[in-house]
C-alpha positions in Angstrom: 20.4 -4.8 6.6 18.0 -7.8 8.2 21.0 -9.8 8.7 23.2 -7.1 10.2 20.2 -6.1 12.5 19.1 -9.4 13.6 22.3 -10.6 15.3 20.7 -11.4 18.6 18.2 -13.6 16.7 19.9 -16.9 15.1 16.1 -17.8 13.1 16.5 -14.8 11.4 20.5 -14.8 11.1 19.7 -18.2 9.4 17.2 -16.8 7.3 18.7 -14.0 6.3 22.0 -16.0 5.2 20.0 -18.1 3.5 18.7 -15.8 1.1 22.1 -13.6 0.8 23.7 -16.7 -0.2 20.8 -18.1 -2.9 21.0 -14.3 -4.3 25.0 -14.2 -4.7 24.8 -17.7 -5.9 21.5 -18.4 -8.2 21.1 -13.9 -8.7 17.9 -13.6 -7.0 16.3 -15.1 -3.9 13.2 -17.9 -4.1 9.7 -16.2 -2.6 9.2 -18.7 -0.3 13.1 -17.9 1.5 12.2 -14.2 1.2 8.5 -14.8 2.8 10.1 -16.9 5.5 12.8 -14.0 6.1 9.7 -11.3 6.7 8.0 -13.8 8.9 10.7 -14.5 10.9 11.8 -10.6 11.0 8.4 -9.6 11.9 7.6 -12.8 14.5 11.2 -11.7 16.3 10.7 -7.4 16.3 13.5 -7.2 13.9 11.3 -5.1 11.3 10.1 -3.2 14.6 13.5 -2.3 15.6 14.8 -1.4 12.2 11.5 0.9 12.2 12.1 2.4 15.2 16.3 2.6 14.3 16.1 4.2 10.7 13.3 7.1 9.4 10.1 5.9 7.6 11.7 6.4 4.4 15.2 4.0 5.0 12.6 1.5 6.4 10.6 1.5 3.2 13.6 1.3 1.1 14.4 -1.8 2.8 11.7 -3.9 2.8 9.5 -3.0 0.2 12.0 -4.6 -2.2 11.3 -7.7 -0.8 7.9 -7.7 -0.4 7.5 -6.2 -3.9 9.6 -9.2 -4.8 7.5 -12.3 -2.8 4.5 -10.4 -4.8 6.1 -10.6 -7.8 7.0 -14.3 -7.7 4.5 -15.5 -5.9 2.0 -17.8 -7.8 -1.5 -16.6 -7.8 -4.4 -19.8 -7.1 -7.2 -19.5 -9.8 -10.6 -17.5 -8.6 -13.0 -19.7 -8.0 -16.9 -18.2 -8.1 -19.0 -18.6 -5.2 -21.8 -20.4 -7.5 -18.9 -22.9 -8.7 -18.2 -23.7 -4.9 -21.4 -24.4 -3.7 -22.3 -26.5 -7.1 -25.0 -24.0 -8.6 -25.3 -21.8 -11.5 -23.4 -18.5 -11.5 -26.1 -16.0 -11.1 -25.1 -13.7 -13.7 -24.7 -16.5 -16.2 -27.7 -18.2 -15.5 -30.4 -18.4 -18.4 -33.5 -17.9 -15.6 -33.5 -16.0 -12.1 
């Protein structure tokens, strides 16, 4: 549906391509390509149009698949504590206050 709306944008025509063609050929489309499809979609009022074109619940059922998708793939950086940034004890492991 991005790539059918976003016709008079070629960023997101490219995008959108891009990902149809990784999922036909590899079966499912890389986060970052997805991430880069929203971005673009969003940065051009693509995702604002399709809101505006379909109800609330057609727009959902469009893009939450792909943002539930980026979240899914997406790698998560390891926590790091406050105390561990600034190089002193973590205050609820410390042995005095």
């Amino acid at each position: 549906m991005i790539l059918s709306e976003s016709a008079a944008h070629p960023a997101v025509v490219e995008v959108a391509q891009s990902a149809y063609d990784q999922l036909i050929v590899e079966g499912e489309v890389d986060y970052r390509v997805l991430s880069d499809l929203i971005g673009e979609a969003s940065g051009k009022g693509v995702l604002r149009a399709i809101h505006r074109k379909y109800s609330a619940t057609a727009y959902e059922a469009m893009i939450m698949p792909i943002l539930r998708e980026i979240d899914r793939q997406k790698p998560v950086p390891p926590r790091r504590s406050a105390a561990a940034q600034q190089g002193s004890d973590d205050p609820l492991t410390a042995s005095t206050w």
